[in-house]
C-alpha positions in Angstrom: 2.2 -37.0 -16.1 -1.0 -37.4 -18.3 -2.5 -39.0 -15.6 -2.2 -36.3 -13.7 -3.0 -33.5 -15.9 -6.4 -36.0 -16.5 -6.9 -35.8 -12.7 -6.7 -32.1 -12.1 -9.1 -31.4 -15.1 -11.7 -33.9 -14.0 -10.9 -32.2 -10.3 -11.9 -28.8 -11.7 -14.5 -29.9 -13.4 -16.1 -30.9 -10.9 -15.5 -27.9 -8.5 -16.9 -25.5 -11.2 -20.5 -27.5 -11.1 -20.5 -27.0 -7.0 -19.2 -23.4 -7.6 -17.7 -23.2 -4.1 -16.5 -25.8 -2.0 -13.5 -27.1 0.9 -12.2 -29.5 -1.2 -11.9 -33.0 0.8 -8.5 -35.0 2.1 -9.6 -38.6 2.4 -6.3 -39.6 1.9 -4.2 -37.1 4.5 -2.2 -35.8 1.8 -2.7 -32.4 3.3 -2.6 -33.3 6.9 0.4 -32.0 9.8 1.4 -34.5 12.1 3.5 -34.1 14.7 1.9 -36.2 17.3 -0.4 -33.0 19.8 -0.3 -30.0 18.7 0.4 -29.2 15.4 -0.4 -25.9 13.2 0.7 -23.9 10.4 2.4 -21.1 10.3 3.7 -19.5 6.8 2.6 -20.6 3.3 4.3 -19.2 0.1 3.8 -19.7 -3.9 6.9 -19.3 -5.9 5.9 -20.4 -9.6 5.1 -24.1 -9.1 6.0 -24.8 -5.8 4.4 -24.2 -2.7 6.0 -23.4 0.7 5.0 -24.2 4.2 6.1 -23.8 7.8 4.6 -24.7 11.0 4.9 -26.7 14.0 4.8 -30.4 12.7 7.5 -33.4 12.0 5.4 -34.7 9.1 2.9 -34.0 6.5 1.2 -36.5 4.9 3.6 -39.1 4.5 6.7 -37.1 4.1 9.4 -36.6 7.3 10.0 -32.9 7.7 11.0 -30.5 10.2 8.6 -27.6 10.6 9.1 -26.7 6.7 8.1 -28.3 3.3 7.3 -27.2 0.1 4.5 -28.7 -2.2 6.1 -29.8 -6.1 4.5 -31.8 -9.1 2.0 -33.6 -6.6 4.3 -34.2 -3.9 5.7 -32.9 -0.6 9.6 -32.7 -0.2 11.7 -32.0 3.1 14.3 -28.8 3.1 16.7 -30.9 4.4 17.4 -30.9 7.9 14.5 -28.6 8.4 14.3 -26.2 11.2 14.0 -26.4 15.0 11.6 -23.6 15.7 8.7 -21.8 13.9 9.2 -19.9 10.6 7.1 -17.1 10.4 7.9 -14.8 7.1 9.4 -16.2 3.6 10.8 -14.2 1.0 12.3 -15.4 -2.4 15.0 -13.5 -4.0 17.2 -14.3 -6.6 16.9 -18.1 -6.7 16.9 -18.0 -2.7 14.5 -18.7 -0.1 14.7 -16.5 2.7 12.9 -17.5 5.8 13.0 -15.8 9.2 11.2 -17.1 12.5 11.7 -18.0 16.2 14.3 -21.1 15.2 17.2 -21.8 16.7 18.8 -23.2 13.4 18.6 -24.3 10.3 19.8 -27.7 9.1 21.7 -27.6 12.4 23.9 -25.3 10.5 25.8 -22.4 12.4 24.7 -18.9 12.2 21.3 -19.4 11.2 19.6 -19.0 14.6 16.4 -16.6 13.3 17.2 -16.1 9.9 18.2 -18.7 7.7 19.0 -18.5 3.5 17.6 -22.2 1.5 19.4 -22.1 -2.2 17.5 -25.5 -3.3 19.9 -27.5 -2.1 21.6 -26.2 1.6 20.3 -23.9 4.3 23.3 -21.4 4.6 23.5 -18.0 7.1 22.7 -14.6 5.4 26.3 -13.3 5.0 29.2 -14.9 7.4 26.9 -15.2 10.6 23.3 -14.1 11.3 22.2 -15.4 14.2 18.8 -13.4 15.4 17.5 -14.9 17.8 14.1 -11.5 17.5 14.1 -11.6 14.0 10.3 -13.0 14.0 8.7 -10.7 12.3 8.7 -10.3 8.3 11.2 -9.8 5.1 10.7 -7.8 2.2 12.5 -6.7 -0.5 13.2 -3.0 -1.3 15.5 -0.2 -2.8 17.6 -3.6 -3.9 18.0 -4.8 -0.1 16.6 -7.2 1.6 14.7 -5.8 4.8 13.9 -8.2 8.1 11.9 -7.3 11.1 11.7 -7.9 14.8 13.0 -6.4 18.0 16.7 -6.8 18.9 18.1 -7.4 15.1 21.6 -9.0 15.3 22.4 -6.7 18.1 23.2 -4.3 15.5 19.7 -2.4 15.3 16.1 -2.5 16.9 13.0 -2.5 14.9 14.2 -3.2 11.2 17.8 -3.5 9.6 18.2 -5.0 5.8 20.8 -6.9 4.0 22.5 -5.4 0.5 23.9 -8.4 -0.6 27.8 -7.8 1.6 26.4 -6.1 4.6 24.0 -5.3 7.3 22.8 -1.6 6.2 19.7 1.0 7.3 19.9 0.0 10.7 16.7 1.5 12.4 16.2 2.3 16.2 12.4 1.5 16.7 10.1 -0.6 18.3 9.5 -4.2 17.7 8.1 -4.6 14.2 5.5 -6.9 13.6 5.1 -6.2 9.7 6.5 -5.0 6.6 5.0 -4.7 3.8 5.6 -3.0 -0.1 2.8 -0.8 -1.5 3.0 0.9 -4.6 6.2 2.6 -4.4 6.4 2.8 -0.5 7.6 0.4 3.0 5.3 0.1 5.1 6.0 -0.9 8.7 4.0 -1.7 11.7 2.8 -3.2 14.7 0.2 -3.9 16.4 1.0 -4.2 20.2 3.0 -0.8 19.8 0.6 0.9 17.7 3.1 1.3 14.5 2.2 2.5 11.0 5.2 3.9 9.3 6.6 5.0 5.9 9.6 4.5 5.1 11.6 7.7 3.9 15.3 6.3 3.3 18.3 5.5 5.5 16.8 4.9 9.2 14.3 7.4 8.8 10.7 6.8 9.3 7.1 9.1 8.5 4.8 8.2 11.5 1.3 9.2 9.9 1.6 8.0 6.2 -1.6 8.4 3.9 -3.5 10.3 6.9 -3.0 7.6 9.9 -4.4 5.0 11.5 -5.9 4.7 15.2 -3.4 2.0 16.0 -0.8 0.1 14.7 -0.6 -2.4 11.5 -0.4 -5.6 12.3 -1.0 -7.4 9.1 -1.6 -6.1 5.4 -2.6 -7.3 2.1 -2.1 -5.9 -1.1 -4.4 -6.0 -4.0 -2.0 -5.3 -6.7 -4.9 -5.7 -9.6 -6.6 -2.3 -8.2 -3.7 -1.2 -6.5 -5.4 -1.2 -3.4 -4.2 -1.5 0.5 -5.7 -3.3 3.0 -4.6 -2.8 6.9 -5.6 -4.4 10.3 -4.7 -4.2 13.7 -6.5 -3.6 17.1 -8.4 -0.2 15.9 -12.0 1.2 15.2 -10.9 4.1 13.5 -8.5 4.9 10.3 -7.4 8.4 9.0 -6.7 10.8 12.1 -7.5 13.9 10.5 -11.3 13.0 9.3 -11.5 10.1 11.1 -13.6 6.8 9.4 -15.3 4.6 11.5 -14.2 1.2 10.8 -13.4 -2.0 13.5 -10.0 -4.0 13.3 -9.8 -3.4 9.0 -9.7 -1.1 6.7 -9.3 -0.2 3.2 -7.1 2.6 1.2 -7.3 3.0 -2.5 -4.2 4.7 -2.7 -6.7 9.0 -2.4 -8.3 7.9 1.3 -9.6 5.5 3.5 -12.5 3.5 3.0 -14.8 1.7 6.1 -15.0 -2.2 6.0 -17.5 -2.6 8.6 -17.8 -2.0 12.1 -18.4 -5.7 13.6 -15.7 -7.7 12.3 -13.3 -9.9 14.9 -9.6 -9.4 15.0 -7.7 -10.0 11.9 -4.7 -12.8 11.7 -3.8 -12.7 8.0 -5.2 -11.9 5.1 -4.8 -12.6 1.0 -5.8 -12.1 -2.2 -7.9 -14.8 -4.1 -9.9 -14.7 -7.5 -11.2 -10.6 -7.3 -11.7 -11.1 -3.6 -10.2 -10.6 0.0 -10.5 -13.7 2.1 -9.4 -13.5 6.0 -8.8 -15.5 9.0 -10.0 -14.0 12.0 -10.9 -15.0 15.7 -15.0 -14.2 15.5 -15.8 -12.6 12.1 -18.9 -11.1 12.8 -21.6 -10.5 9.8 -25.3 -9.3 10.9 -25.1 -10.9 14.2 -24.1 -14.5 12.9 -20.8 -16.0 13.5 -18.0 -16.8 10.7 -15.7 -19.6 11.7 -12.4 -18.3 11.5 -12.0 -17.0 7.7 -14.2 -15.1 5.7 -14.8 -13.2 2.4 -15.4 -9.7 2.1 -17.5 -8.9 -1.1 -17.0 -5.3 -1.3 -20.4 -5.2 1.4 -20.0 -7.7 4.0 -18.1 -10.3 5.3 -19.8 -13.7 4.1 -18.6 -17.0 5.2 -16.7 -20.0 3.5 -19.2 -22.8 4.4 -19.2 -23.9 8.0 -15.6 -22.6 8.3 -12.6 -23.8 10.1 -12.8 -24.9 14.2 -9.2 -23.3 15.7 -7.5 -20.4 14.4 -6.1 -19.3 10.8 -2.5 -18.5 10.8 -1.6 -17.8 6.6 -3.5 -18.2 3.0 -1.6 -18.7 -0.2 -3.1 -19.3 -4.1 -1.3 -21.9 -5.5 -2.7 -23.5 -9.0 -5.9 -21.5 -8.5 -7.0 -23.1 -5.4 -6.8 -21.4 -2.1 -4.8 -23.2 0.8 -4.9 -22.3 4.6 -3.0 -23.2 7.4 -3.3 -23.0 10.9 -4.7 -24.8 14.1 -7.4 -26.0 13.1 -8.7 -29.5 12.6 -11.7 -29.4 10.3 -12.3 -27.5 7.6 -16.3 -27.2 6.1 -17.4 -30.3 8.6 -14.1 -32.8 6.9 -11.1 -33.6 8.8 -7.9 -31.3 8.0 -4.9 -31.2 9.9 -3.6 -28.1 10.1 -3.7 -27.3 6.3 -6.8 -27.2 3.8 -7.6 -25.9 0.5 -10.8 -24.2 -0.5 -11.8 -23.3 -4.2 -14.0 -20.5 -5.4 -13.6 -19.5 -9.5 -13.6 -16.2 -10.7 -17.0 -16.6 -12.9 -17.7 -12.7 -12.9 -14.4 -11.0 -13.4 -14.3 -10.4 -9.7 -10.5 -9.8 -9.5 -10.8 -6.1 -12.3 -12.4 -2.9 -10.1 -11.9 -0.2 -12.0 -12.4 3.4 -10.0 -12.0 7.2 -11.0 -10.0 9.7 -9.0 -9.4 13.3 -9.1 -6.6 14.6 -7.0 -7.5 15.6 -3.9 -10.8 13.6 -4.6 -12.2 16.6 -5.9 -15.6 17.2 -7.6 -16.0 20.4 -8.2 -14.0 22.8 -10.5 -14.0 26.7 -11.5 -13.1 27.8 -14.7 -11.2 30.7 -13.0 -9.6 32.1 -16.5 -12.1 30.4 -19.0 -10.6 27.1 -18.8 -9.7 24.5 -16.4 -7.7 21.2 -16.4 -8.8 18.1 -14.5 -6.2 15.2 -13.7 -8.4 12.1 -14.1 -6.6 8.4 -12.7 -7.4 5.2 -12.8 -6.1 2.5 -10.4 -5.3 0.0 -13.1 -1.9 0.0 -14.2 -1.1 -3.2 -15.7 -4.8 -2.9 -18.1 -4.6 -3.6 -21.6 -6.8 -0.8 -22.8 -8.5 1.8 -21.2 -10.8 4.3 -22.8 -12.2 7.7 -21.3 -15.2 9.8 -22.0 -15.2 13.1 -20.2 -18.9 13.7 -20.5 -18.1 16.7 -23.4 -16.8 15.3 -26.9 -13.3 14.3 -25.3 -11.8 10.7 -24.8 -8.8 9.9 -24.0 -7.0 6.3 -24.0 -4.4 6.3 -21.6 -4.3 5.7 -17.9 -4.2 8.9 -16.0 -5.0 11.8 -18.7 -5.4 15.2 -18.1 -9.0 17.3 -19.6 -9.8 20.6 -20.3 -12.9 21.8 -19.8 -14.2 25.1 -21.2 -18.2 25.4 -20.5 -19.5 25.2 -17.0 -22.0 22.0 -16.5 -22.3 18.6 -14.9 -20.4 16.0 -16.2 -20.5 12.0 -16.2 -16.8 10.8 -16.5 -16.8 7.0 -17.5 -13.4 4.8 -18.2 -13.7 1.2 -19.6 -11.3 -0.9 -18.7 -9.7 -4.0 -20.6 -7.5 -6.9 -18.7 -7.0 -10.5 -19.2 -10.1 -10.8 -21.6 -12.2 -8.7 -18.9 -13.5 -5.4 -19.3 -14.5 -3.2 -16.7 -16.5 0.4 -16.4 -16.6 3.0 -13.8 -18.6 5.9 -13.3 -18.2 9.5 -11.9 -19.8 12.9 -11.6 -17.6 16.5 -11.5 -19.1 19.6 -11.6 -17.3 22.8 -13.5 -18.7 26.4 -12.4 -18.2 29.6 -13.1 -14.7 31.4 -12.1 -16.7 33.0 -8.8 -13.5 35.2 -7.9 -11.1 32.0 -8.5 -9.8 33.9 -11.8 -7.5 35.7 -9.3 -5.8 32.5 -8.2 -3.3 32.7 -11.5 0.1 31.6 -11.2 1.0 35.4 -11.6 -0.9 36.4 -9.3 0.1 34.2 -6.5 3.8 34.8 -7.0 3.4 30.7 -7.0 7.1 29.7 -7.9 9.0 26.0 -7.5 12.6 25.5 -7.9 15.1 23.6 -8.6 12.8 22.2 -11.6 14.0 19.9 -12.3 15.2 18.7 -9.5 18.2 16.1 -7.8 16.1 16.4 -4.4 14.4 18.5 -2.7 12.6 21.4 -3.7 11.4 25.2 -2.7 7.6 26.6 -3.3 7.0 30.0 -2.7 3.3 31.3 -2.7 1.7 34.8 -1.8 -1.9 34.7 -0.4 -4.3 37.1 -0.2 -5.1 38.3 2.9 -7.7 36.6 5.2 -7.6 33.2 2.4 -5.4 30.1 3.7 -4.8 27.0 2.0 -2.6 23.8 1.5 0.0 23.0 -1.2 -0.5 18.9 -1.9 2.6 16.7 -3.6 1.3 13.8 -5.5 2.7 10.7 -7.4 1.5 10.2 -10.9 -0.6 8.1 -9.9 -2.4 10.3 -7.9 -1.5 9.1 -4.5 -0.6 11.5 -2.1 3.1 12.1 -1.3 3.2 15.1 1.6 1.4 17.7 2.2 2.1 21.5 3.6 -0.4 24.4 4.9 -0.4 27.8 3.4 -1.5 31.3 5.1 -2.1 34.4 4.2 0.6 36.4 2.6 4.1 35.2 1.7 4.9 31.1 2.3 8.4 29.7 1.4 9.1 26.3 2.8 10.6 23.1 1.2 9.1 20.0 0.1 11.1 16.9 1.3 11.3 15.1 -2.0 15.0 13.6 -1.8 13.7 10.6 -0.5 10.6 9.7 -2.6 11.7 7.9 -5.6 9.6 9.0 -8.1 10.8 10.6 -11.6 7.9 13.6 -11.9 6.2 14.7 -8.7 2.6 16.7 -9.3 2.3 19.9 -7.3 -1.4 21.0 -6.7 -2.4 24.7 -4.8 -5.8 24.5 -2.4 -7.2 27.9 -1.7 -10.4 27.4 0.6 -10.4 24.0 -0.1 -10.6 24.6 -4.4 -8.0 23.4 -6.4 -6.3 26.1 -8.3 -3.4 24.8 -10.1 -1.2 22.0 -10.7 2.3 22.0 -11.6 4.6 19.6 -12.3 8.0 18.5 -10.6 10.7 16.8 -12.2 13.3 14.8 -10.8 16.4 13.8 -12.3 
């Protein structure tokens, strides 16, 4: 054991001098052998082991079936393996749950599709779940167990999940590629049918969440550090109503859309790794030049990982801080590797902590209406240690998303500072506040503005009076500031009722737009 702990430090050691580097397989420990044509398909980290599918009947010197996992230096069989490809894992409660295009598991009955590993035995989920569609993905959520596909044990199309006794939520869609958890939402997609979709409880589905994309997701990644969303799929535009121009990926910060170029290749999968967003793609494209396969994007541009792979890049997994890929490919940075290598890049700057300002509705610019006027600042750091505000006046603040009043009209530099895992962080914005200029009218008085129940065990009414010839938009938002729904206003009396029985959150933020200004903000609670 103290050999090995030696080993991986004198490893690392001398990765940090070359910075960057594929690390080497001299001794095929890493390489998938199945006698043509082998790949890999699905990698997954759970604590100290590392999961892998794929088409292959060995890796390194270890007989397995398409399916291995990766343990105190050593590869170990599941068993009897599987008989097809396994394309989405998902560990819950001590279980590995994998899903694909198999035919079995183990040999065992009722696992055609979808498959349950408890460390020891491959086992059906429930009495019988033979799927032989279920090759999309799994994800956990609302306490079930959601798996996608086309025809889903004959019970449902799309998506159906599992509560633990029974086949619930069973969805009549098309064939889902993807799902995928952000903040507190489901996200569905695919590509080929040009899915994006939120889920909203039950079977029911939003088709345009956070504005819409030109297309369908196809694969997503989450940044969970900066709470941030990234989305590709066969499109060259994102966010239907005020459309961004940006090819095959894209960005959302949980307030809009944000281009990631417009010459990158198709996207295959894409992960997380020290700060950064690493991606294997058919022809990444940077400036002109060619990226083999996988690349990095730096917040910029796409920049490549030495010479790259030569085939295909299927899944990327951290494990133990280095980054391993799978796929089709058979050398990785000029060195043989069979279908899996590992690449390693440290996080020297404090790449993974991106601190950014919001405002809801992205607003800059505020009217002091009455002689006052509040501004919701966020921050897309949730799990920080610290955070410390300056509002540009003599007011700081010290929590996440506070709330300022302003009283003079000015410019004003807004800065928080961010502290996490011995990094800290800064971001910088600019608001103006002006003069009321006829906003002082906009009271909550005036505007009959009313929202009831508060609180509230669902849904809820608004009522708002206009004046004439003025229209306007009433904007639901989570805490956090991300947007939740959204509903015009016109001139004179609007009653109408916000959907809110199905999002889960506990206080709901309410904010009035008259000619695009923001006039209030009230908030919603839900029991």
């Amino acid at each position: 054991m103290k050999k090995n702990i030696l080993i991986s430090i004198l490893l690392l050691q001398v990765l940090a001098v070359t910075s960057q580097q594929w690390i080497p397989d001299p001794n095929k420990k890493y390489a998938l052998w199945m006698g043509g044509w082998e790949y890999g398909s699905c990698l997954l980290t759970v604590n100290d082991t590392l999961y892998l599918s794929g088409r292959f009947l060995k890796i390194g010197s270890t007989n397995a079936l398409r399916i291995a996992r990766y343990y105190n230096g050593n590869w170990y069989p599941l068993k009897g393996g599987v008989d097809g490809d396994a394309n989405s894992f998902l560990f819950n409660n001590g279980n590995l749950y994998v899903s694909g295009s198999f035919g079995w598991a183990d040999n065992k009955p009722g696992t055609m599709g979808i498959a349950r590993w408890d460390g020891n035995n491959w086992w059906p989920v429930g009495t019988n779940s033979d799927c032989g569609s279920c090759y999309g993905t799994i994800e956990y959520y609302d306490n079930k167990i959601f798996f996608s596909g086309s025809n889903m044990l004959g019970l449902a199309w799309g998506v159906i999940a599992w509560d633990g006794t029974n086949w619930v939520n069973r969805c009549n869609l098309a064939p889902v590629d993807l799902l995928k958890k952000y903040s507190a939402d489901l996200l569905a997609g695919s590509g080929f049918y040009g899915l994006f979709l939120k889920y909203l409880g039950d079977t029911s589905w939003s088709s345009q969440p956070y504005g819409g994309i030109y297309g369908g997701m196809y694969k997503a990644e989450i940044d969970t550090v900066n709470n941030l969303l990234y989305v590709s799929s066969d499109f060259d535009w994102v966010n239907i109503n005020n459309p961004i121009q940006s090819h095959y990926i894209a960005m959302y910060d949980g307030f809009g859309w944000h281009s990631m170029g417009t010459t990158s290749g198709f996207i295959y999968c894409m992960k997380m790794y020290n700060g950064y967003l690493y991606a294997g793609t058919d022809s990444l494209l940077n400036n002109g030049s060619v990226i083999n396969y996988i690349g990095r994007w730096d917040g910029n541009q796409w920049n490549p990982l030495g010479s790259g792979v030569n085939n295909g890049v299927n899944a990327m997994e951290e494990f133990h801080d280095t980054l391993f890929v799978t796929g089709g490919f058979n050398t990785a940075g000029g060195d043989s590797a069979y279908g899996l290598a590992r690449w390693y890049m440290p996080d020297t700057n404090c790449a993974f902590l991106k601190p950014t300002i919001h405002t809801l509705a992205l607003q800059d610019t505020f009217y002091l209406g009455t002689g006052s006027i509040n501004v919701q600042f966020f921050n897309n750091n949730a799990y920080s240690q610290t955070w410390q505000w300056n509002f540009g006046d003599s007011g700081t603040d010290s929590i996440q998303n506070p709330t300022h009043t302003y009283t003079n009209d000015s410019t004003y530099i807004i800065t928080v500072t961010v502290t996490e895992d011995g990094c800290t962080k800064t971001d910088t914005a600019t608001i103006w506040v002006l003069n009321g200029n006829n906003t002082e009218e906009y009271t909550k008085e005036n505007l009959n503005f009313k929202v009831y129940p508060n609180p509230t065990g669902g849904d809820f009414t608004i009522e708002c009076t206009l004046p004439q010839n003025k229209t306007g938009k009433v904007i639901a938002y989570r805490t956090t500031g991300s947007q939740l729904g959204e509903h015009p206003l016109e001139s004179g009396f609007n009653k109408f009722i916000m959907p809110a029985g199905n999002w889960k959150d506990s206080v709901i933020l309410v904010g009035v737009y008259i000619e695009s200004r923001q006039v209030m903000v009230e908030k919603v609670v839900k029991k």
